[in-house]
Phi, psi and omega in degrees: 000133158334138160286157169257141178284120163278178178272352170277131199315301199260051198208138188210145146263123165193122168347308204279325186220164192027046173067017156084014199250145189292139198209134162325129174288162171115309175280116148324341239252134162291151164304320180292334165309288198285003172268340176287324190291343196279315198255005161289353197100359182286155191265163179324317201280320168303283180307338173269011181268311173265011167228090160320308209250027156232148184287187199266326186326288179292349175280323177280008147285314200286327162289283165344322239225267173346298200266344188249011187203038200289330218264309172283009161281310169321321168314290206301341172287350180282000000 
């Protein structure tokens, strides 16, 4: 199955892979990762410091993503 396209530049779903969970296109990295660390308090800069390879473009998507899909991210974090 396809990845699904979002409306968001750097953000992808696909069925096929990581349990179908919004993910950095490109990437391993769940959305849901970086939002857990966004809302533990780490600051922007903290988090692009432990993920070297997504950019502040994709991480502020990926908040943007967060706030436009808040109630299934909030799931997947429980």
């Amino acid at each position: 199955m396809a990845a699904i396209k979002t409306e968001h530049l750097y953000i992808e779903k696909d069925a096929s892979k990581y349990e179908g969970k919004a993910v950095i296109i490109g990437t391993r990295i769940p959305v849901a990762s970086l939002i857990n660390h966004y809302r533990s308090g780490m600051s922007i800069e903290e988090i692009l410091e432990g993920y070297p390879s997504v950019t502040p473009a994709q991480l502020f998507d990926a908040l943007s993503y967060y706030f436009d899909h808040k109630e299934e991210i909030d799931k997947e974090l429980q």
